[in-house]
C-alpha positions as YAML, in Angstrom:
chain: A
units: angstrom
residues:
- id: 1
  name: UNK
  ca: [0.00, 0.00, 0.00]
- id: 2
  name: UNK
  ca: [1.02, 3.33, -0.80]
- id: 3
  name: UNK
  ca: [2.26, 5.54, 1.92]
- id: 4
  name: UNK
  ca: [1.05, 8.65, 2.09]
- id: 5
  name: UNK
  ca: [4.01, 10.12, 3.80]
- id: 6
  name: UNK
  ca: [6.77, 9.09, 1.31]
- id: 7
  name: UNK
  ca: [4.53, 11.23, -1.15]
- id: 8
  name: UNK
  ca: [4.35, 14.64, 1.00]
- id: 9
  name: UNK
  ca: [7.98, 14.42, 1.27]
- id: 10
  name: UNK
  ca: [8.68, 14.11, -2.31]
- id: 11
  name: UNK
  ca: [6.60, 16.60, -3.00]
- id: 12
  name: UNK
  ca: [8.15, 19.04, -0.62]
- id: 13
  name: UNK
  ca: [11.34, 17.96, -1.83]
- id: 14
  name: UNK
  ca: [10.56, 18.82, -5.17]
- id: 15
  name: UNK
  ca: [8.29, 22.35, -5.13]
- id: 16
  name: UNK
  ca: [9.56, 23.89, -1.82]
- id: 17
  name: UNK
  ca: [13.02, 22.92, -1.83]
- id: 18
  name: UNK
  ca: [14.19, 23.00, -4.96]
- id: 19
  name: UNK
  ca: [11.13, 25.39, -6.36]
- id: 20
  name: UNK
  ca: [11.62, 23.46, -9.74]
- id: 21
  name: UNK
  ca: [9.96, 24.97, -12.58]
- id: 22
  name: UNK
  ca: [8.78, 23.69, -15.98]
- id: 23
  name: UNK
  ca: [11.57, 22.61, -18.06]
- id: 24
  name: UNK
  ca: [14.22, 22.67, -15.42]
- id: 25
  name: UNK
  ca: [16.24, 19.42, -15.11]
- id: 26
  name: UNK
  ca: [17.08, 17.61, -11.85]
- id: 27
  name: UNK
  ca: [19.94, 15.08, -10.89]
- id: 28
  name: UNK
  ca: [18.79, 12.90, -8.53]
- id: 29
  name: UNK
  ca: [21.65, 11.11, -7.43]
- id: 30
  name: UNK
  ca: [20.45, 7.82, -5.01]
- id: 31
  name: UNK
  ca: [23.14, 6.48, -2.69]
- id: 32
  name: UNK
  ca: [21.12, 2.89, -2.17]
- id: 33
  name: UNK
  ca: [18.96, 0.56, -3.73]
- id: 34
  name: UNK
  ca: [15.56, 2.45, -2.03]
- id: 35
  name: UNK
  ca: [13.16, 2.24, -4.70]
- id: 36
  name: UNK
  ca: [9.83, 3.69, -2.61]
- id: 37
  name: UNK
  ca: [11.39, 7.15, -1.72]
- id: 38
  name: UNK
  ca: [12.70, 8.22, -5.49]
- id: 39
  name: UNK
  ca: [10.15, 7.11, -7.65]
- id: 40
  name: UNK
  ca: [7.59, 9.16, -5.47]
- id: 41
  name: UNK
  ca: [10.76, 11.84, -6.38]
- id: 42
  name: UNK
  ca: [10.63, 11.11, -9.86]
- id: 43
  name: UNK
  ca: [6.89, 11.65, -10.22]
- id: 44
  name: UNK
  ca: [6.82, 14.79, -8.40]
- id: 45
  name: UNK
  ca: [9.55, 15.90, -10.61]
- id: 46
  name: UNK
  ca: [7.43, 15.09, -13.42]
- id: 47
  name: UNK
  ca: [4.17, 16.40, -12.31]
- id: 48
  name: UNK
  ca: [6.26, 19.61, -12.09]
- id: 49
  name: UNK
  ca: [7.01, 19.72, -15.99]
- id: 50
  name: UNK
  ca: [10.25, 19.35, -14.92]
- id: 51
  name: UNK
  ca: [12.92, 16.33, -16.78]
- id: 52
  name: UNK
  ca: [14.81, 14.29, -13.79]
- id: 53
  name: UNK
  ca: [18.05, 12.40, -14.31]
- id: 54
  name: UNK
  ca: [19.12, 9.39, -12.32]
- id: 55
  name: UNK
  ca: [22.59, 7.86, -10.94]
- id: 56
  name: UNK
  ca: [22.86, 5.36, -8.56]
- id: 57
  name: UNK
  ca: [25.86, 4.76, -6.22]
- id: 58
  name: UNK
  ca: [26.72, 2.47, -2.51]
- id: 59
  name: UNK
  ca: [29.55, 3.09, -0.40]
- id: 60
  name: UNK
  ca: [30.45, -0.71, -0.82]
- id: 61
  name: UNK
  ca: [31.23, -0.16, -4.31]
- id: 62
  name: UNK
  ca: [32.39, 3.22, -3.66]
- id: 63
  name: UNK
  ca: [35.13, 1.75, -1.55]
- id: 64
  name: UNK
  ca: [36.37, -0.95, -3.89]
- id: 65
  name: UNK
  ca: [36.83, 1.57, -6.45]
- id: 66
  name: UNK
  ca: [38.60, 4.15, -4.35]
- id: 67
  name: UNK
  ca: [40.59, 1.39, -2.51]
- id: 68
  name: UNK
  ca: [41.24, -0.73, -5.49]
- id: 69
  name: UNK
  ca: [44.86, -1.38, -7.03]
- id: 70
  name: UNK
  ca: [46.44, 0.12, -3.80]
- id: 71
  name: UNK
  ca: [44.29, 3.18, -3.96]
- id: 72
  name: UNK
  ca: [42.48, 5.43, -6.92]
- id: 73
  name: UNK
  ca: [44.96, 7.35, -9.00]
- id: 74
  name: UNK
  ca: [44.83, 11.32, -8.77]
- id: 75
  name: UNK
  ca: [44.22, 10.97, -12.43]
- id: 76
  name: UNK
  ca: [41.25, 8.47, -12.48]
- id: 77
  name: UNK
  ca: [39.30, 11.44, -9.33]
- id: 78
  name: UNK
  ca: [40.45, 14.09, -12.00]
- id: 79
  name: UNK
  ca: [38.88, 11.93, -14.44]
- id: 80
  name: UNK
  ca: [35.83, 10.96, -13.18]
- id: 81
  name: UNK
  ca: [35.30, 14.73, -11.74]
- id: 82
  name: UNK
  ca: [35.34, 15.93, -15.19]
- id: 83
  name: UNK
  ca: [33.04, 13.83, -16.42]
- id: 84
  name: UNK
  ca: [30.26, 14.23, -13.51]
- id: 85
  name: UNK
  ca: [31.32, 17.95, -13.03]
- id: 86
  name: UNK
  ca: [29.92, 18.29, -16.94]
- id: 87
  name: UNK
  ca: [26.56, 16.43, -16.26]
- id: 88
  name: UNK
  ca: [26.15, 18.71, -12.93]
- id: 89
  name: UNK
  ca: [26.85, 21.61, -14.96]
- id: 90
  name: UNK
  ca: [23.71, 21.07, -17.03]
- id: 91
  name: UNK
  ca: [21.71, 20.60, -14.27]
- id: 92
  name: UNK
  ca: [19.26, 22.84, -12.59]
- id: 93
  name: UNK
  ca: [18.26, 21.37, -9.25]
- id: 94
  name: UNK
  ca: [19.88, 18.30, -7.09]
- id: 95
  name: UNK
  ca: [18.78, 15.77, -4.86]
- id: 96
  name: UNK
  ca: [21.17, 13.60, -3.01]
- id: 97
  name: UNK
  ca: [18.93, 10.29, -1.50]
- id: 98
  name: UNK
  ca: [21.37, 9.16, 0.65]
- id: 99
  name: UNK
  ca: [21.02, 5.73, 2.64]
- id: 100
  name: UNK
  ca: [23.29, 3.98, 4.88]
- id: 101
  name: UNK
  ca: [23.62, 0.34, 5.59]
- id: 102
  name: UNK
  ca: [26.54, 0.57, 7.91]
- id: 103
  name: UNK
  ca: [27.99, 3.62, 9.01]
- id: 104
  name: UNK
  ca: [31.56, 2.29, 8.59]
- id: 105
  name: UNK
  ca: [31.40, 0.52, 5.50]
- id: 106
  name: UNK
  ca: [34.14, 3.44, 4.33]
- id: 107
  name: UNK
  ca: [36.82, 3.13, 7.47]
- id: 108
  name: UNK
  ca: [39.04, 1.34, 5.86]
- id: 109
  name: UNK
  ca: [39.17, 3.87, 2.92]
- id: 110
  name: UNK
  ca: [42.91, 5.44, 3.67]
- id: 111
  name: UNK
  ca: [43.69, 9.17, 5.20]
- id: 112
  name: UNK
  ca: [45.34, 9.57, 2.11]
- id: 113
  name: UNK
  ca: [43.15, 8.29, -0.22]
- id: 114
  name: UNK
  ca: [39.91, 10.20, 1.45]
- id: 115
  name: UNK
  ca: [42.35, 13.41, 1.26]
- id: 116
  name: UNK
  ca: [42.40, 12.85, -2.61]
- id: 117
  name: UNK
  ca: [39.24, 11.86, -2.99]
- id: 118
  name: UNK
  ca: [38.23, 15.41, -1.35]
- id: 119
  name: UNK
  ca: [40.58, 17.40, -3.45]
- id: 120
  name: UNK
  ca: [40.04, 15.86, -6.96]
- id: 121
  name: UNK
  ca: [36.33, 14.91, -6.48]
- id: 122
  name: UNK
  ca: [34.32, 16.54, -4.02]
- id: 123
  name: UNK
  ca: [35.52, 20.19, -4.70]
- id: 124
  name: UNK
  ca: [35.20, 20.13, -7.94]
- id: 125
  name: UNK
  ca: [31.62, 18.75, -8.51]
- id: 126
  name: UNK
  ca: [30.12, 19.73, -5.48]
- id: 127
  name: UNK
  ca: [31.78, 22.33, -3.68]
- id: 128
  name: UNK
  ca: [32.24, 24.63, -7.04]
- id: 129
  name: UNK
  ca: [29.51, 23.40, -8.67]
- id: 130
  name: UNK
  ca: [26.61, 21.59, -7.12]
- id: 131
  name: UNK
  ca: [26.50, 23.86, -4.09]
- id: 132
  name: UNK
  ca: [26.47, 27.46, -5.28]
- id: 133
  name: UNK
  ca: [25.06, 26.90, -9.29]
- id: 134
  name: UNK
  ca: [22.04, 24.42, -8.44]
- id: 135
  name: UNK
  ca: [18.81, 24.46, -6.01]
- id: 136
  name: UNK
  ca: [19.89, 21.30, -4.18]
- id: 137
  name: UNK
  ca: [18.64, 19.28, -1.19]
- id: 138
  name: UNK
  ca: [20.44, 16.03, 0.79]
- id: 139
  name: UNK
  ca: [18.44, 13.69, 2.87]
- id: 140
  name: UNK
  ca: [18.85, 10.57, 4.08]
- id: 141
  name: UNK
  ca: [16.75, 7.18, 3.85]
- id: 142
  name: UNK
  ca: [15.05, 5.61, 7.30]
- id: 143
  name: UNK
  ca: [16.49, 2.09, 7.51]
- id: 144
  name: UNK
  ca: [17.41, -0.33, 10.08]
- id: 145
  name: UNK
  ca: [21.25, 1.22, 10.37]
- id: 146
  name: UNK
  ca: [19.85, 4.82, 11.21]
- id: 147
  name: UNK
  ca: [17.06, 3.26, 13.82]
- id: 148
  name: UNK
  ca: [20.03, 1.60, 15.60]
- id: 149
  name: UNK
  ca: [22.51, 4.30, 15.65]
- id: 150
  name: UNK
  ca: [19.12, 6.55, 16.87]
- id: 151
  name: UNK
  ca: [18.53, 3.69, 19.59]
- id: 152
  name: UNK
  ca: [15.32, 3.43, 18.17]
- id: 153
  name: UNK
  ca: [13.08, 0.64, 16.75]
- id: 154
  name: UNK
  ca: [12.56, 0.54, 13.26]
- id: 155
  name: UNK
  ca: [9.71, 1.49, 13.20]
- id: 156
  name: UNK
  ca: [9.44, 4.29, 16.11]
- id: 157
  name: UNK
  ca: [12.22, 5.55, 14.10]
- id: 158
  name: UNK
  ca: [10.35, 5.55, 10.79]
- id: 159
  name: UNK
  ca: [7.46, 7.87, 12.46]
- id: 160
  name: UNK
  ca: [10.02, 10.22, 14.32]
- id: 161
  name: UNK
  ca: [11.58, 10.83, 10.93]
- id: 162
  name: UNK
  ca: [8.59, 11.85, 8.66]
- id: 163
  name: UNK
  ca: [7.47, 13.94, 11.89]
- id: 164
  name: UNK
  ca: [11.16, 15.38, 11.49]
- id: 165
  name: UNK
  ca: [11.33, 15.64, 7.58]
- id: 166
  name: UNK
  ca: [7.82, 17.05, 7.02]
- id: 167
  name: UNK
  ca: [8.23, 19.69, 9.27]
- id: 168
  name: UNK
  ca: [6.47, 23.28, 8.90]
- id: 169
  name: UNK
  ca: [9.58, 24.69, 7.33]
- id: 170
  name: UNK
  ca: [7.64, 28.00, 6.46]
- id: 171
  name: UNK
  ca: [6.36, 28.66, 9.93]
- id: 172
  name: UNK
  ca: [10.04, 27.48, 10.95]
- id: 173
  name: UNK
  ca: [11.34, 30.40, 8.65]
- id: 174
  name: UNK
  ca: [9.33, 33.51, 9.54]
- id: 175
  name: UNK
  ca: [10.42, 32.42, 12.97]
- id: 176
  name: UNK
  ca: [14.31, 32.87, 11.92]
- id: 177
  name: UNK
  ca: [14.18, 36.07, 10.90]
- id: 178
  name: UNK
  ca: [14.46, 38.10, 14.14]
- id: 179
  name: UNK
  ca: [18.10, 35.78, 14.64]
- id: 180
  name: UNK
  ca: [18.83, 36.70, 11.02]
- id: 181
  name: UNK
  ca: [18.84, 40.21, 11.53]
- id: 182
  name: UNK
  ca: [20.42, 39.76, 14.70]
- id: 183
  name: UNK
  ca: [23.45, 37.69, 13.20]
- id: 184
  name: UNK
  ca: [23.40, 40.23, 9.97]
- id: 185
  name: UNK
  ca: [24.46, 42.89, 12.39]
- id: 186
  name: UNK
  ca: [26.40, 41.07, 14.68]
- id: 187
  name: UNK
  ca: [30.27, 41.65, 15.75]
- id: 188
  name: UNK
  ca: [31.80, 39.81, 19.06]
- id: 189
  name: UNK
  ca: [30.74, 36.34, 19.95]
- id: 190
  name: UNK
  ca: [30.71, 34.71, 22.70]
- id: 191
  name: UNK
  ca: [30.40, 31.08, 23.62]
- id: 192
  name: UNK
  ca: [30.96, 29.80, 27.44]
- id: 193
  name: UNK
  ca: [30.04, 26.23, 28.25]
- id: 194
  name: UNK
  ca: [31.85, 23.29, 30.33]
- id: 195
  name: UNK
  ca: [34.65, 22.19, 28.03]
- id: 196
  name: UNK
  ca: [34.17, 25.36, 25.78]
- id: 197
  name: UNK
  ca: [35.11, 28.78, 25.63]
- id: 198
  name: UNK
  ca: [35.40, 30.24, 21.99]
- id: 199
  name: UNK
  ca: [35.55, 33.94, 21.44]
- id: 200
  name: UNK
  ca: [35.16, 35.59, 17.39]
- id: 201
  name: UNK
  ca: [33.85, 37.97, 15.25]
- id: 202
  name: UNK
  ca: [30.92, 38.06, 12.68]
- id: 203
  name: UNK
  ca: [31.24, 41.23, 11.61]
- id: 204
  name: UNK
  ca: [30.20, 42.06, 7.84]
- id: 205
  name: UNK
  ca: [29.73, 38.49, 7.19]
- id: 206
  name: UNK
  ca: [25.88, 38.22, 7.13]
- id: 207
  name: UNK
  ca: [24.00, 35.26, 7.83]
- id: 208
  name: UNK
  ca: [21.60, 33.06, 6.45]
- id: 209
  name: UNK
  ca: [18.39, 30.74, 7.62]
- id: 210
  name: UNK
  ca: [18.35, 27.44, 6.31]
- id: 211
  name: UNK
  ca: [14.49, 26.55, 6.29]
- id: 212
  name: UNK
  ca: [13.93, 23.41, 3.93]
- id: 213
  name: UNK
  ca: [15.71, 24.89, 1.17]
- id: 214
  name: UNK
  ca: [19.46, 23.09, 1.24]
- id: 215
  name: UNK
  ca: [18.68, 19.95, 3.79]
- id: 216
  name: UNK
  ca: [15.94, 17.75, 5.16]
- id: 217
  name: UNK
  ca: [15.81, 17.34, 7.57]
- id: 218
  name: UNK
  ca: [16.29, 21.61, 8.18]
- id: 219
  name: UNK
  ca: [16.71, 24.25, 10.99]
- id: 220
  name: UNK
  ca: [20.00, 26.07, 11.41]
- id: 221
  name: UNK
  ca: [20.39, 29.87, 11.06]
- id: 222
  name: UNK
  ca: [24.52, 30.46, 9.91]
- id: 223
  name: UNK
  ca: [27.08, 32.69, 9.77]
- id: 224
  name: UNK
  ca: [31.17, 32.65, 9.65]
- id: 225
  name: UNK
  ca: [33.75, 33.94, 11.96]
- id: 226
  name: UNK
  ca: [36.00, 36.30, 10.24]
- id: 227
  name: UNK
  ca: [38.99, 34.41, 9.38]
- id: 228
  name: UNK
  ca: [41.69, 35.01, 11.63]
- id: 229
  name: UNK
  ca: [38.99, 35.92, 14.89]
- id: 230
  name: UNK
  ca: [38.78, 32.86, 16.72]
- id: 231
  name: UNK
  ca: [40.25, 32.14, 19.88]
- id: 232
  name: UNK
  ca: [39.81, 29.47, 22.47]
- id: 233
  name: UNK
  ca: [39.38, 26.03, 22.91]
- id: 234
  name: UNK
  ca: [36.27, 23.36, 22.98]
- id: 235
  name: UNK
  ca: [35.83, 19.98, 23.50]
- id: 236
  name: UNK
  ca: [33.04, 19.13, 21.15]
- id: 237
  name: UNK
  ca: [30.06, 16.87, 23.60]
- id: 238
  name: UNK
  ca: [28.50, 15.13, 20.47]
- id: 239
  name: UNK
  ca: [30.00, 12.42, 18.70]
- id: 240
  name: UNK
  ca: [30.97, 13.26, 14.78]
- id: 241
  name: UNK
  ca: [31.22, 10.50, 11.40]
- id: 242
  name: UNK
  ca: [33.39, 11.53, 9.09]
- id: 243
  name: UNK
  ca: [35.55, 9.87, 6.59]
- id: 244
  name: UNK
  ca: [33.80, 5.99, 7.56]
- id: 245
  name: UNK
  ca: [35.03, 7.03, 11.28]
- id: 246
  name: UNK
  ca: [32.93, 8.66, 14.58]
- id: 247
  name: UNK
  ca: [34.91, 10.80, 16.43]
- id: 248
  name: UNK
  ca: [34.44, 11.51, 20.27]
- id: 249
  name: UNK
  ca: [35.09, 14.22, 22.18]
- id: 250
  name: UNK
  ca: [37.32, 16.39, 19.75]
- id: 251
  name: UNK
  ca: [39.13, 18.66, 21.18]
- id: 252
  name: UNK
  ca: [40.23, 22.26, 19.21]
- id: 253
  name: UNK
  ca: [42.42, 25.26, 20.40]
- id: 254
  name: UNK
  ca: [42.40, 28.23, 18.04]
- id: 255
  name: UNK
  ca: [44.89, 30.81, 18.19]
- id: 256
  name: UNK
  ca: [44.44, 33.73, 15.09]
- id: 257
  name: UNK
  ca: [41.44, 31.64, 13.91]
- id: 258
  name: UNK
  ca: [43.49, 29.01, 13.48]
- id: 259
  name: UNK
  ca: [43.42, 25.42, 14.64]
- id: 260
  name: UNK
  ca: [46.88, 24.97, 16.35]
- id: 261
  name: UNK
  ca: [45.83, 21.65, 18.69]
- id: 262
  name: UNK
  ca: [43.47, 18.97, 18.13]
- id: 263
  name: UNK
  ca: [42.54, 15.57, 19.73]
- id: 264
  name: UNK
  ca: [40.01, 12.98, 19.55]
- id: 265
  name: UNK
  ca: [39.62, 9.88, 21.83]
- id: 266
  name: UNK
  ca: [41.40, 6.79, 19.78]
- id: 267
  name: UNK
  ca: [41.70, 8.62, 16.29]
- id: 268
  name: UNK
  ca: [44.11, 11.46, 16.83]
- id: 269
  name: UNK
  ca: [46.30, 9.98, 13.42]
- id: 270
  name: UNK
  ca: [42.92, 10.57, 11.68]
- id: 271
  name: UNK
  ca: [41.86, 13.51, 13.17]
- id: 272
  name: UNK
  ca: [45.40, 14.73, 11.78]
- id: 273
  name: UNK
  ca: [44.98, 13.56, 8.22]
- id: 274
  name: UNK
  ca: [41.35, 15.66, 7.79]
- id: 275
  name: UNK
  ca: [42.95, 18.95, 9.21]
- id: 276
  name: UNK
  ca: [46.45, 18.32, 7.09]
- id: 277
  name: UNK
  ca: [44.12, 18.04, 3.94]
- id: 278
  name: UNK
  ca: [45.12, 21.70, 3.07]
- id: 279
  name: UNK
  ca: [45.60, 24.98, 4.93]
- id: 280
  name: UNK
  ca: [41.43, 26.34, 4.97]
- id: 281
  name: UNK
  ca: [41.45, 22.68, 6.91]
- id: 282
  name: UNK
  ca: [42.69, 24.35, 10.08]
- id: 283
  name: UNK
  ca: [40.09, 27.58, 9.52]
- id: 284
  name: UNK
  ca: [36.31, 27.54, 10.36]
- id: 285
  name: UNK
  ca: [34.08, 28.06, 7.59]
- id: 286
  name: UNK
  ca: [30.68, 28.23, 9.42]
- id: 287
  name: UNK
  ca: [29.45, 28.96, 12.51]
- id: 288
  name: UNK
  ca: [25.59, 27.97, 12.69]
- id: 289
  name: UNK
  ca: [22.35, 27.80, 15.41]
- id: 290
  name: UNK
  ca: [20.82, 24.28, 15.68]
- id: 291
  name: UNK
  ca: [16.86, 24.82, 15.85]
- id: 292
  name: UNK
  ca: [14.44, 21.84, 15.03]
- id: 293
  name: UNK
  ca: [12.47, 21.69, 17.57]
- id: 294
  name: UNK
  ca: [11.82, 17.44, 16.83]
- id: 295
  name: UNK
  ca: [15.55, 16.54, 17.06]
- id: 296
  name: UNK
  ca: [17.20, 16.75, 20.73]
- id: 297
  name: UNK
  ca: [19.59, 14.13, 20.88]
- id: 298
  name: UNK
  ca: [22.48, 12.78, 18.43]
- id: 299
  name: UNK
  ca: [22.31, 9.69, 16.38]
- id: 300
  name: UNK
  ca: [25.53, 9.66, 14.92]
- id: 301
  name: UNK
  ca: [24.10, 11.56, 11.52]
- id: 302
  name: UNK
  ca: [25.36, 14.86, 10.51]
- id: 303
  name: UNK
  ca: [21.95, 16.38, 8.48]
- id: 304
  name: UNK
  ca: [20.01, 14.93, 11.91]
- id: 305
  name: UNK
  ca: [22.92, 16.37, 14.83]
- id: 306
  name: UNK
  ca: [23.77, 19.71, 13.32]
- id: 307
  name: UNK
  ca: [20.05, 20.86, 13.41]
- id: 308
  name: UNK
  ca: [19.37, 19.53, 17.53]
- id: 309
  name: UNK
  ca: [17.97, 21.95, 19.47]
- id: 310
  name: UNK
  ca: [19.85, 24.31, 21.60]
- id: 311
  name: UNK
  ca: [23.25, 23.45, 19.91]
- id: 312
  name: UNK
  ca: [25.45, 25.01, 17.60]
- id: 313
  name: UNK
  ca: [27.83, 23.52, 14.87]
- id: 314
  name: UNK
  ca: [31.28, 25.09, 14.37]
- id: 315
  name: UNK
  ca: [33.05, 24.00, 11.01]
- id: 316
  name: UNK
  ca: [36.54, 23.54, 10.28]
- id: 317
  name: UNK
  ca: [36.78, 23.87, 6.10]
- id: 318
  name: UNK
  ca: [35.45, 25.18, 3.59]
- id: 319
  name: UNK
  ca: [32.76, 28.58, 3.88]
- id: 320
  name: UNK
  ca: [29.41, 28.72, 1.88]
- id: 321
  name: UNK
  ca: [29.52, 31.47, -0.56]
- id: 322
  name: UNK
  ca: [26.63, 33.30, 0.96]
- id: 323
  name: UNK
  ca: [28.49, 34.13, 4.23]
- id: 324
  name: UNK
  ca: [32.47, 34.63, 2.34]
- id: 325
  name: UNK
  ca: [34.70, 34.71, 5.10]
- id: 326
  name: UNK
  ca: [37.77, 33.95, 2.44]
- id: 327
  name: UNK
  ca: [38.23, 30.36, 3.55]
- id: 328
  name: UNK
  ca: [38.35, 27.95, 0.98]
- id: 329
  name: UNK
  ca: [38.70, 23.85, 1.34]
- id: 330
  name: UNK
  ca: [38.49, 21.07, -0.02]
- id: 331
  name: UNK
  ca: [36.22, 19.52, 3.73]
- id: 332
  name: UNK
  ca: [33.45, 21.06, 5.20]
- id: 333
  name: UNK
  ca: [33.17, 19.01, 8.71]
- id: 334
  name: UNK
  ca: [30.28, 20.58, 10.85]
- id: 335
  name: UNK
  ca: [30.94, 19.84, 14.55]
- id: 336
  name: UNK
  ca: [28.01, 19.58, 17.27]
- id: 337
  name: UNK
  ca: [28.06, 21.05, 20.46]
- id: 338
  name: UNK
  ca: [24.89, 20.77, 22.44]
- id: 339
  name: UNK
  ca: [24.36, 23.51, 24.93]
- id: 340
  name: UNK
  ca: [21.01, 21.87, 26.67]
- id: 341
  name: UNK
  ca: [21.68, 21.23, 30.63]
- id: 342
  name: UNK
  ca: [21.54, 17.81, 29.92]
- id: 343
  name: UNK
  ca: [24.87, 17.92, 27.68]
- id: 344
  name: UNK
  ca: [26.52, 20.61, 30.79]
- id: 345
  name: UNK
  ca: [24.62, 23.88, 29.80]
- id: 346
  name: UNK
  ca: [26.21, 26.85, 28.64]
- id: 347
  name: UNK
  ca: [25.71, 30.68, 27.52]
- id: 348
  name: UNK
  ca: [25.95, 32.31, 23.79]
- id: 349
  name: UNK
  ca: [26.64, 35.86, 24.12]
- id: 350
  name: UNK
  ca: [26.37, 38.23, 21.08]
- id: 351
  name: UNK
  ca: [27.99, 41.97, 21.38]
- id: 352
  name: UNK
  ca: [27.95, 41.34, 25.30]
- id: 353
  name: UNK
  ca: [24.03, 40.02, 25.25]
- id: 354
  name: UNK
  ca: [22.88, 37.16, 26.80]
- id: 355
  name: UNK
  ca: [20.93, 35.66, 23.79]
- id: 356
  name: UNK
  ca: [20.91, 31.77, 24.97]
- id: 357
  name: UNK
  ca: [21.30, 29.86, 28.12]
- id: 358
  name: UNK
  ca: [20.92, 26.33, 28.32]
- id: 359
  name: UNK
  ca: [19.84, 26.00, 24.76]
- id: 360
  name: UNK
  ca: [17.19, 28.44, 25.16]
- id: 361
  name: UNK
  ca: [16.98, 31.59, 23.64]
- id: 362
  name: UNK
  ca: [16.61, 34.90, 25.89]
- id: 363
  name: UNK
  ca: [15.74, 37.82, 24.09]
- id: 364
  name: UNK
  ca: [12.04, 38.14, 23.12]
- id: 365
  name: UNK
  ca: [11.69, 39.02, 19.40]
- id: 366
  name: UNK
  ca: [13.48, 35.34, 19.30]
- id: 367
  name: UNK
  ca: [11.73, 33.14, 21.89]
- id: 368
  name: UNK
  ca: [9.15, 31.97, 18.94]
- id: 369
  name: UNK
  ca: [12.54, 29.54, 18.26]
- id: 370
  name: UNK
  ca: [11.91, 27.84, 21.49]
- id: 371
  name: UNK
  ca: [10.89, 24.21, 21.05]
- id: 372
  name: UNK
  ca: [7.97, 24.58, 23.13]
- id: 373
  name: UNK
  ca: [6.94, 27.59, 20.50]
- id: 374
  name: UNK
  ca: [8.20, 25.86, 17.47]
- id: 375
  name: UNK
  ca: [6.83, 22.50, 17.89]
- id: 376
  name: UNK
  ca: [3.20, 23.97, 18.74]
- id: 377
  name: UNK
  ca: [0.59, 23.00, 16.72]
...
């Protein structure tokens, strides 16, 4: 039987997210065998006037090919980025249907080969051309691996993500913009919390809400530091994947905006590697509010953890175009830290103000982002 669900999400996907239009053409690029999820995609694309294109991919394959022969060539990335970068190029709108099986099915994938990999494929296609020249949106696929790294049943998980995914995102959004103009004419920040203490500027940055547009799940209001601004340390209180690994408890000391110390429990080599991948490695590219009001703890998912409420994600890598703070990389690693008082508290001060304790915001022009105001019917 036909779920209903799976078809509200496609079609949100498809004429909120990516606004497609009549004779616009859309890459939908499916990281699984999931079958119920796209062709709902591929009919809303359709009933849109618009053409859709398809390419299928899994991270087992992905790692025989990048791992094969002693490791991919920098040749056979340069190739292979050429060719994709040219089909993305024609493209007007992206989705990326992205399913796990096993979250580590890529840790054996090399520090230096994943380096490569980032350099000679993922800038290229998606970093200079998916991301700024197409209306894109990533999501992931409910499935048994997600449900277990959520400590959830299947099937509890299954309802707690389409009550995530199809979200309000326009009530979320007119709810954003009192933080937008906030951030817009922001300066110092301030962030005190057990294990952090961070201190940077935002000034003549700008900011922007992300409110269905970019991810689903969505709910994150960003900015940037200005390059050389950040100073302090934090030990990061939510576990991150990267690279076929999960990293606990990284640790980060900035001096000039730069990352001069880091540690992580049991993958310090690796931690190394990702920061070593070129020099906008050691610089933060975003700086960014958590806000759905739905997700409140970490499952071990990036699109899920960097949009829990009452945290913030701080990014070593590359910066979004919209909010140029002149770093450039070839890694974009959002980092979680929950500020709730079950995680240790904290405080977020902007230009001296209190504006969130305890995950919570303070001033009243943006107490609508509250959970308890945000997840109101």
């Amino acid at each position: 039987m036909k779920d209903a669900r799976y078809t509200a999400l496609a079609e949100k996907l498809v004429n909120y997210s990516c606004r497609l239009q009549p004779g616009e053409k859309l890459l939908l690029e499916i990281t699984s065998t999931e079958e119920a999820l796209a062709k709902e995609i591929i009919r809303a694309v359709y009933a849109a006037g618009g053409q859709p294109f398809i390419t299928l991919d899994n991270e087992r394959l992905q790692k025989e090919w990048l791992m094969g022969n002693g490791g991919i060539s920098e040749q056979a990335l340069d190739m292979q980025a050429r060719w994709d970068a040219a089909r993305m190029a024609d493209m007007d709108a992206y989705i990326g249907l992205r399913l796990k099986d096993n979250l580590y099915d890529l840790s054996t994938v090399t520090d230096a080969v994943n380096t490569s990999y980032s350099k000679h494929y993922m800038r290229p296609v998606h970093f200079d051309l998916r991301v700024p020249r197409t209306k894109w949106v990533v999501l992931r696929y409910p499935n048994a691996s997600m449900a277990q790294e959520a400590g959830q049943s299947t099937e509890d998980f299954e309802d707690f993500y389409f009550q995530v995914c199809n979200f309000d995102y326009e009530r979320l959004s007119a709810a954003m913009d009192p933080l937008l103009e906030l951030l817009n004419k922001a300066d110092a920040v301030e962030i005190k919390a057990p294990g952090a203490d961070l201190r940077f500027s935002v000034k003549g940055i700008g900011a922007v809400k992300c409110d269905g547009l970019r991810n689903i799940p969505d709910g994150e209001v960003y900015t940037a530091p200005v390059k050389d601004s950040v100073e302090g340390e934090i030990t990061f209180n939510t576990p991150s994947p990267h690279q076929g690994k999960v990293f606990q408890n990284v640790h980060l000391r900035f001096e000039q905006g730069r990352i001069v110390q880091a540690r992580a429990d049991g993958h310090d080599q690796a931690l190394q590697a990702i920061f070593d991948t070129d020099e906008g490695a050691r610089y933060i590219g975003e700086f960014a509010f958590g806000l759905h009001p739905y997700i409140l703890k970490p499952m071990k998912d990036i699109l899920f953890d960097e949009k829990i409420s009452g945290s913030f994600h701080f990014t070593p890598g590359n910066c979004y175009q919209e909010t140029d703070n002149g770093n450039t990389s070839s890694i974009h690693w959002d980092l979680v830290h929950i500020l709730r008082p079950e995680y240790g508290g904290g405080e977020i001060l902007i230009d001296g103000e209190l504006i969130q304790r305890d995950g919570l915001f303070i001033p009243k022009p943006l107490q609508a982002l509250n959970p308890e105001n945000l997840a109101r019917v």
